[in-house]
C-alpha positions as CSV (number, residue, x, y, z in Angstrom):
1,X,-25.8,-20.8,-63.3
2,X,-22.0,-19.4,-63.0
3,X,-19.8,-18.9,-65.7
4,X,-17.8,-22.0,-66.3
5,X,-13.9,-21.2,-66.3
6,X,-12.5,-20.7,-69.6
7,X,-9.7,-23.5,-71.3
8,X,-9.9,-27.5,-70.4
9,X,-11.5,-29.1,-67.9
10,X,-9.7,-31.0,-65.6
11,X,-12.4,-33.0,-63.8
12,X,-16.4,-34.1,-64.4
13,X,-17.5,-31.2,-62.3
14,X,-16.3,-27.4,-61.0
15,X,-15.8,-28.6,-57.5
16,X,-13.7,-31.4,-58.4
17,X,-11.4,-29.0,-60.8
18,X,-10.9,-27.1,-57.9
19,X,-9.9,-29.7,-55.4
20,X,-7.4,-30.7,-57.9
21,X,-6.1,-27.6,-58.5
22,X,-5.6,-27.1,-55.4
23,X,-3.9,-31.1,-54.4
24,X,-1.6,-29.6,-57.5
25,X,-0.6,-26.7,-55.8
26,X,0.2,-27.9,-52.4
27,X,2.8,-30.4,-54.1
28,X,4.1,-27.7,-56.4
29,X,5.0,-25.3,-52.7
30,X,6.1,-28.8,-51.1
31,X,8.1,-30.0,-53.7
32,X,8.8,-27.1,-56.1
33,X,8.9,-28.8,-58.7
34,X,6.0,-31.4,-60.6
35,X,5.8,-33.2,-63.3
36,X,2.4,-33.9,-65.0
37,X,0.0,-33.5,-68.0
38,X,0.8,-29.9,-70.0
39,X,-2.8,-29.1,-69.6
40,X,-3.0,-29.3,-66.0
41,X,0.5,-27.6,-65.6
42,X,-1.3,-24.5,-68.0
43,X,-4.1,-24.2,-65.5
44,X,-2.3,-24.8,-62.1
45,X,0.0,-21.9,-63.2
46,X,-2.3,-19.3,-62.8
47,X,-3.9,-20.5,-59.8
48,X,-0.3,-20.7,-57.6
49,X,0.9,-17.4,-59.1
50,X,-1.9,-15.9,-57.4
51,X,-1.4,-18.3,-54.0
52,X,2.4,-16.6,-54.2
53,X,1.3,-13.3,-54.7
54,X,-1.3,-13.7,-51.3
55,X,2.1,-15.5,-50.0
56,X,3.8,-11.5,-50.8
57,X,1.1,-9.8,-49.0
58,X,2.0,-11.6,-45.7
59,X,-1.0,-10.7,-43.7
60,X,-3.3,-12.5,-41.5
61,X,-6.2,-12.1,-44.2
62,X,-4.3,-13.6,-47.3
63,X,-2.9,-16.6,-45.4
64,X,-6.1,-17.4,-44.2
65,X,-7.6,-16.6,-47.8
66,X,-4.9,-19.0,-49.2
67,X,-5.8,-21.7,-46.4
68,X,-9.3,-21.6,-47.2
69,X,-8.1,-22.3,-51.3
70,X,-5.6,-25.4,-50.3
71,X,-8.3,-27.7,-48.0
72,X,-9.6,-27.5,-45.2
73,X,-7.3,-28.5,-42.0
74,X,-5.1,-31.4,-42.9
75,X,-1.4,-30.8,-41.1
76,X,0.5,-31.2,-44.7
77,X,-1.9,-28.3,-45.9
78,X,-0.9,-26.1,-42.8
79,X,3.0,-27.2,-43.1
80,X,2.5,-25.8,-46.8
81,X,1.1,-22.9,-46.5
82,X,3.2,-21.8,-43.5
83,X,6.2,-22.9,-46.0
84,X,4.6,-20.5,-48.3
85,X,4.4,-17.7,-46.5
86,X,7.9,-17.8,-44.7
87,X,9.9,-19.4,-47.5
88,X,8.6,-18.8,-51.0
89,X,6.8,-15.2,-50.8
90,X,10.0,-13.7,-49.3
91,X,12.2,-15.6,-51.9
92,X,9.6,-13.5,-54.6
93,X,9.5,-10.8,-53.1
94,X,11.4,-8.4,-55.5
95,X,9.5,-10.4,-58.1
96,X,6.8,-9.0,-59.9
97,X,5.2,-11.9,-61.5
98,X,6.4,-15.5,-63.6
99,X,6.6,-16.8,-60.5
100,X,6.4,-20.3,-61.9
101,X,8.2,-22.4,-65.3
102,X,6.3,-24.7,-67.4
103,X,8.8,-26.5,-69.2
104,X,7.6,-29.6,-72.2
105,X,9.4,-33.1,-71.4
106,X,8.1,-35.1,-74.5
107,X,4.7,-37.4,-74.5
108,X,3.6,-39.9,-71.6
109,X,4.2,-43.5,-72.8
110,X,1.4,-45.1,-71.8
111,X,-1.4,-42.7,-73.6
112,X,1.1,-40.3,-75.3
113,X,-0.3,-37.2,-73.5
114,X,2.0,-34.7,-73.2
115,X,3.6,-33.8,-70.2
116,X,5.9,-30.7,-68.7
117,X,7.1,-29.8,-65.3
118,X,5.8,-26.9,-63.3
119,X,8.4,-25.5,-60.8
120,X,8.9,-22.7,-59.1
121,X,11.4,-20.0,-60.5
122,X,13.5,-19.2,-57.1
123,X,16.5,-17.6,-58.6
124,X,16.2,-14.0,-56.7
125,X,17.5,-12.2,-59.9
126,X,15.1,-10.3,-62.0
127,X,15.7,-10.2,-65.8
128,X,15.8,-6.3,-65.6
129,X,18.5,-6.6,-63.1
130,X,20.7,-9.3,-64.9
131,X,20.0,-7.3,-68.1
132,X,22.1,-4.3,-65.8
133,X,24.7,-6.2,-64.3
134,X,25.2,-7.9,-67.8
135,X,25.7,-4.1,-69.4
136,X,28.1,-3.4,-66.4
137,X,30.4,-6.5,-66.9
138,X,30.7,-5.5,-70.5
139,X,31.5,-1.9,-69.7
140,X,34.2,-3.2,-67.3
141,X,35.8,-5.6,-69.6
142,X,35.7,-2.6,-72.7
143,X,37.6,-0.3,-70.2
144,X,39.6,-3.3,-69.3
145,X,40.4,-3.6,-73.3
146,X,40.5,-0.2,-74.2
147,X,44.1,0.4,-72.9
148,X,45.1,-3.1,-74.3
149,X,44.3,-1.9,-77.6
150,X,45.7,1.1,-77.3
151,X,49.1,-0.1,-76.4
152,X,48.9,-2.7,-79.5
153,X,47.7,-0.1,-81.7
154,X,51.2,2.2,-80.2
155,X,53.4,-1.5,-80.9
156,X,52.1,-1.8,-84.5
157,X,52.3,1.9,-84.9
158,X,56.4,1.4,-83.8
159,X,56.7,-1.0,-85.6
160,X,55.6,0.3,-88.7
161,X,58.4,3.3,-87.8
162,X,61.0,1.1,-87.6
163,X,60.1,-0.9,-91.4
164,X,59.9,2.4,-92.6
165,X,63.5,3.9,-91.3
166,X,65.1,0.5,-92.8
167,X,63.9,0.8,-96.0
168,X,65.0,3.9,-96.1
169,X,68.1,3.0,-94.9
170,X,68.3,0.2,-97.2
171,X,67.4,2.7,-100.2
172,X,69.8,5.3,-99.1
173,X,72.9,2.4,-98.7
174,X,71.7,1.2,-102.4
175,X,71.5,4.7,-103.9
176,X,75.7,5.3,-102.5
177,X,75.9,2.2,-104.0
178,X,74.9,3.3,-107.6
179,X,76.6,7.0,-107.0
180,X,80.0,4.9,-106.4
181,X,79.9,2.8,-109.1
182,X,78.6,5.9,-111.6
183,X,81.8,7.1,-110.7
């Protein structure tokens, strides 16, 4: 007897969790984006993270593998895949994994399960990379500054020069004062 798969089931038997795991993932890479139950978007992730990462490979082998996972011979199913392969492993191709979003949108109203939406993350910027070009911008914008405060820093300076020489100006006209009228 195999090892049952770990976490919910999603269907009386083994053959019918896979069917739907794999109906879920062609509408996912046909839509790339789904909305349904939080437990079925928990276990579909896995299953089309790996589907992308045969999508990466790109060879013969992997898109037959992945055919072979998604059904049998329906058109839609070869439209997908072929979408797979020549849109969506490309697009991930710098990626190295989280190649999908599970996001929570509230409870279902009829039976108050909870749903989410599953989509694909397509943005072709690593976190590592934004993290870099984040750093840069702020380098730019403190050399940017640097000067600015420097020539405020020289104004206040100046201006703190010029208080100074009037007050003593000011002390020196009151001290002739005093002398003349000592006299």
């Amino acid at each position: 007897m195999p090892t049952p798969t770990k976490g919910p089931r999603l269907g009386g038997g083994p053959a019918h969790q896979r069917r739907m795991l794999a109906n879920l993932s062609v509408s996912l890479f046909e839509h790339k984006s789904i909305k349904t139950t939080f437990t079925k978007a928990k276990r579909l992730q896995p299953y089309a993270e790996r589907l992308v990462t045969f999508a990466k490979a790109g060879d013969l082998a992997s898109r037959r593998k992945v055919q072979g996972l998604i059904a049998g011979n329906s058109r839609t199913n070869k439209s997908v895949v072929h979408e797979l392969f020549t849109v969506i492993g490309p697009a991930m191709a710098n990626r190295e994994g989280g190649y999908t979003r599970i996001t929570k949108i509230g409870n279902r109203a009829g039976d108050n399960a909870p749903m989410a939406v599953i989509e694909l993350v397509m943005e072709p910027v690593s976190p590592k990379q934004a993290v870099v070009a984040e750093a840069e911008a702020v380098a730019e914008t403190a050399v940017d500054e640097a000067p600015a405060k420097e020539a405020v820093e020289v104004e206040e300076a100046v201006e703190v020069d010029e208080t100074v020489e009037a007050e003593e100006t000011e002390e020196t006209a009151e001290a002739a004062d005093k002398a003349d009228e000592d006299k």
